[in-house]
C-alpha positions as CSV (number, residue, x, y, z in Angstrom):
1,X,83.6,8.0,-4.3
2,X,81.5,9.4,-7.5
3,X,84.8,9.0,-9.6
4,X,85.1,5.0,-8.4
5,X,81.5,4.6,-9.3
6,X,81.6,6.7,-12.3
7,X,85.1,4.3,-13.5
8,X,83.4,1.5,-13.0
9,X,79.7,2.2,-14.2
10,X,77.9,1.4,-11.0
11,X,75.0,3.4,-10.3
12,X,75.1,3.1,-6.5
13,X,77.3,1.7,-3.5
14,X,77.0,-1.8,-3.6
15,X,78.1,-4.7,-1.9
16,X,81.1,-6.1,-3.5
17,X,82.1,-9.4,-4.2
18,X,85.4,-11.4,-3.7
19,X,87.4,-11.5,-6.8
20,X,85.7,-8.4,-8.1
21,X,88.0,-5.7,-10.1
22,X,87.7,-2.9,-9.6
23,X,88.9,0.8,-11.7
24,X,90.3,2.6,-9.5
25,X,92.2,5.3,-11.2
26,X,92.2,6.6,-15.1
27,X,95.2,5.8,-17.5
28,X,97.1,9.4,-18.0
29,X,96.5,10.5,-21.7
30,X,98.8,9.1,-24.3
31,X,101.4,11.6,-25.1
32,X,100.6,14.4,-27.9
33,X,103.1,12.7,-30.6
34,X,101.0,9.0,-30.3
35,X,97.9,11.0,-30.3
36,X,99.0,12.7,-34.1
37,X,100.1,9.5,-35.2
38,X,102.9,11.8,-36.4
39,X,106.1,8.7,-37.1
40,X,108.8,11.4,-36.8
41,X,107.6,12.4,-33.1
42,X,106.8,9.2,-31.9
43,X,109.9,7.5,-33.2
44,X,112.0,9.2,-30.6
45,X,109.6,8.0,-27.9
46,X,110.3,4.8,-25.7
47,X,107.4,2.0,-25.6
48,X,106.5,0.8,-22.8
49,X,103.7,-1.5,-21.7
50,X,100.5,-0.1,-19.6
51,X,101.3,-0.3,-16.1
52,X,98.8,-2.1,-14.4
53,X,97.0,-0.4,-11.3
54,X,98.2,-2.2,-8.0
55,X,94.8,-3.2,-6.3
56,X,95.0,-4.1,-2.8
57,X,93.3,-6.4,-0.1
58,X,92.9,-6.1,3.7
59,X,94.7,-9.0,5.9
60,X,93.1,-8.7,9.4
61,X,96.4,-10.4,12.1
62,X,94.7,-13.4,13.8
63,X,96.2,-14.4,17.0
64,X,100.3,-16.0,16.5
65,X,100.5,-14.4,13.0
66,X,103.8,-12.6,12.4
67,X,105.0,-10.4,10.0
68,X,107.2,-13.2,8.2
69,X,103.9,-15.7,8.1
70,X,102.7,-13.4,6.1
71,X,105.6,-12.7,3.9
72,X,105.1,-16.3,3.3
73,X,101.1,-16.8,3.0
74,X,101.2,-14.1,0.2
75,X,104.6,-14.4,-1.0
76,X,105.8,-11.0,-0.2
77,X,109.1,-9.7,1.1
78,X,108.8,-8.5,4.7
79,X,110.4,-5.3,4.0
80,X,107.2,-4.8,1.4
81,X,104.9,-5.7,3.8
82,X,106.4,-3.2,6.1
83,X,107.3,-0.4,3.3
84,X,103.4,-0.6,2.2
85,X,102.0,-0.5,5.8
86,X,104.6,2.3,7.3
87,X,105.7,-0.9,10.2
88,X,109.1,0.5,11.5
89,X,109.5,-2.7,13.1
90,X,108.2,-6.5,13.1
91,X,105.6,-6.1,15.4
92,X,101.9,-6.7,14.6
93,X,98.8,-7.0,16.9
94,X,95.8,-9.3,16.6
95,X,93.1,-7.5,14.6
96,X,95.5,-5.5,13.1
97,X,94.0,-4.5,9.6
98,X,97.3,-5.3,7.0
99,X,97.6,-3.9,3.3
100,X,98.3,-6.8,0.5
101,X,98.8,-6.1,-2.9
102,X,97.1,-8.4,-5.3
103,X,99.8,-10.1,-7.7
């Protein structure tokens, strides 16, 4: 919890608000040839783009909702939405709290 507040230079738990983004994890280090600046090192080395953190939302199942309404409401797969909430089947309950990456 210190680190989250810390990342994000909030001094205390606060209430957050929708749409609010969040830090949740730091960038691993740039690797010791980009950090030299050295060309012959870092001219062997593949660039790739930062990979952005996934940041998630909570989906709480309201009575009739399935698994493939929701595939459909946040334009998921429904073997994500199973994959990222460990479902072995299709089965959800009402008040079920569901894992949905933001895109």
């Amino acid at each position: 919890m210190k680190e989250l507040l810390a990342l994000n230079n909030l001094q205390k738990l606060v209430t957050l608000s929708i749409g609010q983004k969040l830090i949740v994890k730091k960038q691993p280090p740039a690797t010791k040839a980009l950090q030299t600046g050295n060309p012959a090192q870092s001219a062997n080395l593949e660039r790739k783009e930062p990979e952005q953190a996934t940041t998630y939302r909570s989906h709480i199942v309201a009575p009739g909702e399935t698994v493939f309404r929701l595939s459909q409401i946040y334009q998921l797969s429904i073997e994500e939405i199973q994959k990222l909430n460990k479902l072995s089947d299709f089965i959800i309950k009402t008040g079920q709290n569901i894992k949905i990456p933001h895109k």
